[in-house]
N, CA, C and O atoms as a Tinker XYZ file with bonds, in Angstrom:
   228  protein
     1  N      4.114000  -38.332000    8.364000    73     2
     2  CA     2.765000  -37.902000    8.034000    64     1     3
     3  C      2.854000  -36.835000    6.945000    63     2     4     5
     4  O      3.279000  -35.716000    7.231000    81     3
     5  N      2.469000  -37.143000    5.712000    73     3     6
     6  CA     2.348000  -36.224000    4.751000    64     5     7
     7  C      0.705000  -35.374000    4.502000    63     6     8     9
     8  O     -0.386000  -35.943000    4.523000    81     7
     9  N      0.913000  -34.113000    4.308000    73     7    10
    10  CA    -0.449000  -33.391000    3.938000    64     9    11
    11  C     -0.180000  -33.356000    2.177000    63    10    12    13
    12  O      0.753000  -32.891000    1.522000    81    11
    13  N     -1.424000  -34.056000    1.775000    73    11    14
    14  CA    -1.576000  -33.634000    0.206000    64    13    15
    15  C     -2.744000  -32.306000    0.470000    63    14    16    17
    16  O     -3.677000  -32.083000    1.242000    81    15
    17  N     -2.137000  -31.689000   -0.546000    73    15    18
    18  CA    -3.293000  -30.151000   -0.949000    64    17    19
    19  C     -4.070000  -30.568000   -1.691000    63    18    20    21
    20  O     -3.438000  -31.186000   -2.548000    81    19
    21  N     -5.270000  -30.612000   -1.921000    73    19    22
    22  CA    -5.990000  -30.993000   -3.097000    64    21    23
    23  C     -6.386000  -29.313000   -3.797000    63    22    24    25
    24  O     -6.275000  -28.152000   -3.404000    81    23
    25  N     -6.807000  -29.892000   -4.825000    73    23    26
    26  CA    -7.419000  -28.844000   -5.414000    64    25    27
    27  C     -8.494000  -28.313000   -5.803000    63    26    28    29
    28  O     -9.227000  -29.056000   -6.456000    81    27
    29  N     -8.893000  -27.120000   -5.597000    73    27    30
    30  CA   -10.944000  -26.887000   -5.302000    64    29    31
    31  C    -11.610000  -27.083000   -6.462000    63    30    32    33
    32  O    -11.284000  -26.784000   -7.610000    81    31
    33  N    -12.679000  -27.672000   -5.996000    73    31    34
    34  CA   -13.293000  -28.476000   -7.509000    64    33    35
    35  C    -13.456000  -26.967000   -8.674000    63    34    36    37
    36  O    -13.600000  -25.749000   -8.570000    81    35
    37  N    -13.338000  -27.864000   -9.611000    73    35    38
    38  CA   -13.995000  -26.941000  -10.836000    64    37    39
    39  C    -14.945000  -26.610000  -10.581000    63    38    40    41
    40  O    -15.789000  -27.120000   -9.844000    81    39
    41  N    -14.958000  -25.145000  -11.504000    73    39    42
    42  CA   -16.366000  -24.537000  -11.325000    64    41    43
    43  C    -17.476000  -24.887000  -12.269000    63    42    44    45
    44  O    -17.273000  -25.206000  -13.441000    81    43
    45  N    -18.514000  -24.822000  -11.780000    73    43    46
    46  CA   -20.107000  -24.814000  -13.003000    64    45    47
    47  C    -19.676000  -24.001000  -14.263000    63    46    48    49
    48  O    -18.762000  -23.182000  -14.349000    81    47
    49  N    -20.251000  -24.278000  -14.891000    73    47    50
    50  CA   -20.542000  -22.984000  -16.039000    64    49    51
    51  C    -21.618000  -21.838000  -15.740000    63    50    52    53
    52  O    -21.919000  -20.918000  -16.500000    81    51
    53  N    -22.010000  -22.036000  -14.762000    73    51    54
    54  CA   -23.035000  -20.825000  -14.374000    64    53    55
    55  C    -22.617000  -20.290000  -13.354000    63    54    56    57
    56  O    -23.255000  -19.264000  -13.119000    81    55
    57  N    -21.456000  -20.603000  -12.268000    73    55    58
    58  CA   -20.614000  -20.242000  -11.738000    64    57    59
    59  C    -19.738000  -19.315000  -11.748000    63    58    60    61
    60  O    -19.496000  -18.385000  -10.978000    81    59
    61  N    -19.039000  -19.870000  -13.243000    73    59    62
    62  CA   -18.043000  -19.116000  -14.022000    64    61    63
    63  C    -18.371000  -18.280000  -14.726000    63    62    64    65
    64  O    -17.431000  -17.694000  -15.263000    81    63
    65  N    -19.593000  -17.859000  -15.041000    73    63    66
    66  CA   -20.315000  -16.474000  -15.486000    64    65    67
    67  C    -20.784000  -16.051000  -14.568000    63    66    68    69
    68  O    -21.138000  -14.929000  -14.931000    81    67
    69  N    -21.152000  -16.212000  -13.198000    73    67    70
    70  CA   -21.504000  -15.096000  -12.306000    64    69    71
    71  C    -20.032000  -14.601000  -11.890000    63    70    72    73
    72  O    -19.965000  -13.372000  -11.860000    81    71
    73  N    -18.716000  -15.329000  -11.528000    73    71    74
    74  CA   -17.649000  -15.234000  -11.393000    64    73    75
    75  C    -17.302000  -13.833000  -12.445000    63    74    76    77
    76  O    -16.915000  -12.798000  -11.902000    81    75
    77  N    -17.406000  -13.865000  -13.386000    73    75    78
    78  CA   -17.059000  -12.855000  -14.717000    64    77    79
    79  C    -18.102000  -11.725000  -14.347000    63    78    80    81
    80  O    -17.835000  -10.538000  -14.160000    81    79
    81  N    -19.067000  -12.195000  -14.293000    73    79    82
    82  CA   -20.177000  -10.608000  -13.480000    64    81    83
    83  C    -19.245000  -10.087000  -12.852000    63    82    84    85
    84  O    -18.630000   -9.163000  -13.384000    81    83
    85  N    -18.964000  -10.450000  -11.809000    73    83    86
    86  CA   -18.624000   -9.524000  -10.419000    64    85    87
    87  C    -17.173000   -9.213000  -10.701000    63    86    88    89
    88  O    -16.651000   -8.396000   -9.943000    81    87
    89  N    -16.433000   -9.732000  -11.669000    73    87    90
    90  CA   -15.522000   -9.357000  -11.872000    64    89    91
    91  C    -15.486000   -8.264000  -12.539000    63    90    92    93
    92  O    -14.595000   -7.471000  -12.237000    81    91
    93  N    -16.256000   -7.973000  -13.424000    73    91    94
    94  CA   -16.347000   -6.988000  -14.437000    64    93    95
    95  C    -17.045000   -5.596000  -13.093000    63    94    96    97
    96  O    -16.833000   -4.383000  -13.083000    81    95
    97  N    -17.810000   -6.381000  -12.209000    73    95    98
    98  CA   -18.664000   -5.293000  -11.700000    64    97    99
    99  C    -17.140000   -4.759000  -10.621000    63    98   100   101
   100  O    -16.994000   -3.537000  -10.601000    81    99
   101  N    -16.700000   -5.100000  -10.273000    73    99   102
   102  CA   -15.712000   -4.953000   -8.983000    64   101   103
   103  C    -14.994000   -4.153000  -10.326000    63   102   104   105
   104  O    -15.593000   -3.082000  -10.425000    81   103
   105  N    -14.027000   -4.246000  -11.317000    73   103   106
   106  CA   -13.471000   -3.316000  -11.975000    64   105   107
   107  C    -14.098000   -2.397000  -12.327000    63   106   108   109
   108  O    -13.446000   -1.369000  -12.143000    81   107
   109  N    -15.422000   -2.139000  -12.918000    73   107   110
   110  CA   -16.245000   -1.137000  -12.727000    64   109   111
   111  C    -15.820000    0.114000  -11.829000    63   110   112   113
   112  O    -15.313000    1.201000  -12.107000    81   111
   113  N    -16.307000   -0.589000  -10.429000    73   111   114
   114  CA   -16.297000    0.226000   -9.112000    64   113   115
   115  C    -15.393000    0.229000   -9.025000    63   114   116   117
   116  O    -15.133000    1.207000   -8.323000    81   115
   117  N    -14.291000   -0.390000   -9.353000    73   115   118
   118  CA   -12.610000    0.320000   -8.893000    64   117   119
   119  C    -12.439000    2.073000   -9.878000    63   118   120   121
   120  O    -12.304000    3.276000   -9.653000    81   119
   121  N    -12.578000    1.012000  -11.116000    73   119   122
   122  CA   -12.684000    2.496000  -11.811000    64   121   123
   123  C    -13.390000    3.578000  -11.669000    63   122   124   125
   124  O    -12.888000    4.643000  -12.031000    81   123
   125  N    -14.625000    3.552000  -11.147000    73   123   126
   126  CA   -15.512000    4.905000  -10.402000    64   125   127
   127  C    -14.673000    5.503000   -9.163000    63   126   128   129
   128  O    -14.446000    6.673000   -8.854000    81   127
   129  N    -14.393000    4.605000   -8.720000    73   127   130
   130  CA   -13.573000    5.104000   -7.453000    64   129   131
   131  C    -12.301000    5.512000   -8.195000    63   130   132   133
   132  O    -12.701000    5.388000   -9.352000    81   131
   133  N    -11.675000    5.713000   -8.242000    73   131   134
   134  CA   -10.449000    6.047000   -9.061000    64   133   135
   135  C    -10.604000    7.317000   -9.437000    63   134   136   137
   136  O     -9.941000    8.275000   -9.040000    81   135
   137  N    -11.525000    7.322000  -10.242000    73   135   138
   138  CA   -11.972000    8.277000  -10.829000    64   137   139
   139  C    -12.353000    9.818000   -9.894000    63   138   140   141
   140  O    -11.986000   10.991000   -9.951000    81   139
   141  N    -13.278000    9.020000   -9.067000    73   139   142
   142  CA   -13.335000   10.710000   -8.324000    64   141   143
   143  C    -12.643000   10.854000   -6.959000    63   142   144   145
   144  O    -12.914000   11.736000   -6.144000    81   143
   145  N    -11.479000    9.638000   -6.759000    73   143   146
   146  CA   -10.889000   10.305000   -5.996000    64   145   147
   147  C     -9.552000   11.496000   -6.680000    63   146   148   149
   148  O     -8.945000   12.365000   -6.054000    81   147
   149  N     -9.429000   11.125000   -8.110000    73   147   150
   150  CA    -8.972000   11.710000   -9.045000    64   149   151
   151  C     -9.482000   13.283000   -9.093000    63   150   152   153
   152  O     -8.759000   14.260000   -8.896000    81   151
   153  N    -11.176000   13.306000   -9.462000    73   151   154
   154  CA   -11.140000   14.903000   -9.448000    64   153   155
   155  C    -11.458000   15.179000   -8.336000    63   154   156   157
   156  O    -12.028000   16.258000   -8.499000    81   155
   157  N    -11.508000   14.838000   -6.742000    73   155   158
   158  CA   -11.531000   15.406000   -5.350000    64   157   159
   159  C    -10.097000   15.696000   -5.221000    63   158   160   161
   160  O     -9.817000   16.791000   -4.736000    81   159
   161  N     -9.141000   14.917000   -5.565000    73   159   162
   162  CA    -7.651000   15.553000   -5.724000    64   161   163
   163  C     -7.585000   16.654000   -6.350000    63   162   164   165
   164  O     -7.404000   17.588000   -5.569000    81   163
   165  N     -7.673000   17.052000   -7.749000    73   163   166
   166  CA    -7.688000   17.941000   -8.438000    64   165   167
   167  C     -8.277000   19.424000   -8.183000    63   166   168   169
   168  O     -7.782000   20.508000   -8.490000    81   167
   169  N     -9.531000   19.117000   -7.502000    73   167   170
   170  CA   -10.314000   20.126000   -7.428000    64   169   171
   171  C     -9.354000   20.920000   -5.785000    63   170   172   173
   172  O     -9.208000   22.115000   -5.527000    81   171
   173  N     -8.707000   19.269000   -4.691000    73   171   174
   174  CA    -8.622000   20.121000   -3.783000    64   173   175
   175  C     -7.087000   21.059000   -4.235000    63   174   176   177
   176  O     -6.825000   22.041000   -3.541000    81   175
   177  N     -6.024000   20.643000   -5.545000    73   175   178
   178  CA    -5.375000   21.076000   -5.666000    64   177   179
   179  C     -5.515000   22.763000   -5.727000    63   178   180   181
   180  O     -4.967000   23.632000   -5.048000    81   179
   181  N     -6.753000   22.868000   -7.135000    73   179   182
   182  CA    -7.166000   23.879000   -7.171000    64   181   183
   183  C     -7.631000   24.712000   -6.386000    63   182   184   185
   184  O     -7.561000   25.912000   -6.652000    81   183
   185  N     -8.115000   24.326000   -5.428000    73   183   186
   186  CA    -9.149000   25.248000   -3.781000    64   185   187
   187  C     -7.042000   25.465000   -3.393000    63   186   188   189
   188  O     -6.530000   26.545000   -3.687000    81   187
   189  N     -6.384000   24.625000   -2.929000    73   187   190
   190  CA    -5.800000   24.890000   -2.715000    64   189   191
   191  C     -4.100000   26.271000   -3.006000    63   190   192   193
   192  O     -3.188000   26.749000   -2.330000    81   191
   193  N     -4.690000   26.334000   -4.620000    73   191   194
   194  CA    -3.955000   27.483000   -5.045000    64   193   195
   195  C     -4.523000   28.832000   -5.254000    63   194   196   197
   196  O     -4.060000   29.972000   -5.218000    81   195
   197  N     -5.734000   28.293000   -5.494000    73   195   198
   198  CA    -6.787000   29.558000   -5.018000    64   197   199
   199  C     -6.788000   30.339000   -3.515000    63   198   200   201
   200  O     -7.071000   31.532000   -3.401000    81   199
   201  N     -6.492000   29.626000   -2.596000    73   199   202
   202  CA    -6.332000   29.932000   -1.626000    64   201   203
   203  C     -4.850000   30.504000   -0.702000    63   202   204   205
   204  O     -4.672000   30.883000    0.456000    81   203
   205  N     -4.016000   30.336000   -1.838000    73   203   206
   206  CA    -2.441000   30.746000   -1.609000    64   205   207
   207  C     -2.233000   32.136000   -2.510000    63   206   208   209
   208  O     -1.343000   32.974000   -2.362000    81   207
   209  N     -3.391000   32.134000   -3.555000    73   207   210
   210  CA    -3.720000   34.021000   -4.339000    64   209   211
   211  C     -4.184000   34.516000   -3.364000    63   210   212   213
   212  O     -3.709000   35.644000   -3.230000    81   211
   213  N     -4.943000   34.246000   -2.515000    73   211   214
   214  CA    -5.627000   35.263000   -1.560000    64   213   215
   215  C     -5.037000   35.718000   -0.312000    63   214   216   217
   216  O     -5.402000   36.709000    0.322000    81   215
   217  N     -3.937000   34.781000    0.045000    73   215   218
   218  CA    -3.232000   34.964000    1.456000    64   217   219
   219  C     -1.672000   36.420000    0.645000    63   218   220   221
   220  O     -1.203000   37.199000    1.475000    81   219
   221  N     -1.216000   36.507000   -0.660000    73   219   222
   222  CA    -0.553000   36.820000   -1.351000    64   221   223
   223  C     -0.732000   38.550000   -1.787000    63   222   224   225
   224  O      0.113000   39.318000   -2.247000    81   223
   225  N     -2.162000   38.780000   -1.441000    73   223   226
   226  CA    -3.092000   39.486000   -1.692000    64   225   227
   227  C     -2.718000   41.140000   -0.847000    63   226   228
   228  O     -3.515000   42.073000   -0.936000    81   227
């Protein structure tokens, strides 16, 4: 007994531009996210050395 895989039909052309939407939109939101988990890092670096002047004190 053999299984053939087939392969999933081609897409529409109106398919394949909503496909490219959400692609573009999902990299978008990766990059927003990225982004401020970037300066919530940064900032907690900073709280965090700010807070090692004051114990120093």
């Amino acid at each position: 007994m053999s299984i053939q895989s087939q392969a999933p039909p081609a897409l529409s052309p109106s398919q394949r531009y909503l496909a490219g939407i959400l692609l573009r939109l999902r990299r978008l939101i990766n990059r927003s996210v990225a982004s401020m988990l970037a300066n919530r890092e940064k900032a907690a670096m900073q709280f965090a050395k700010g807070c090692g002047d004051h114990d120093q004190r």
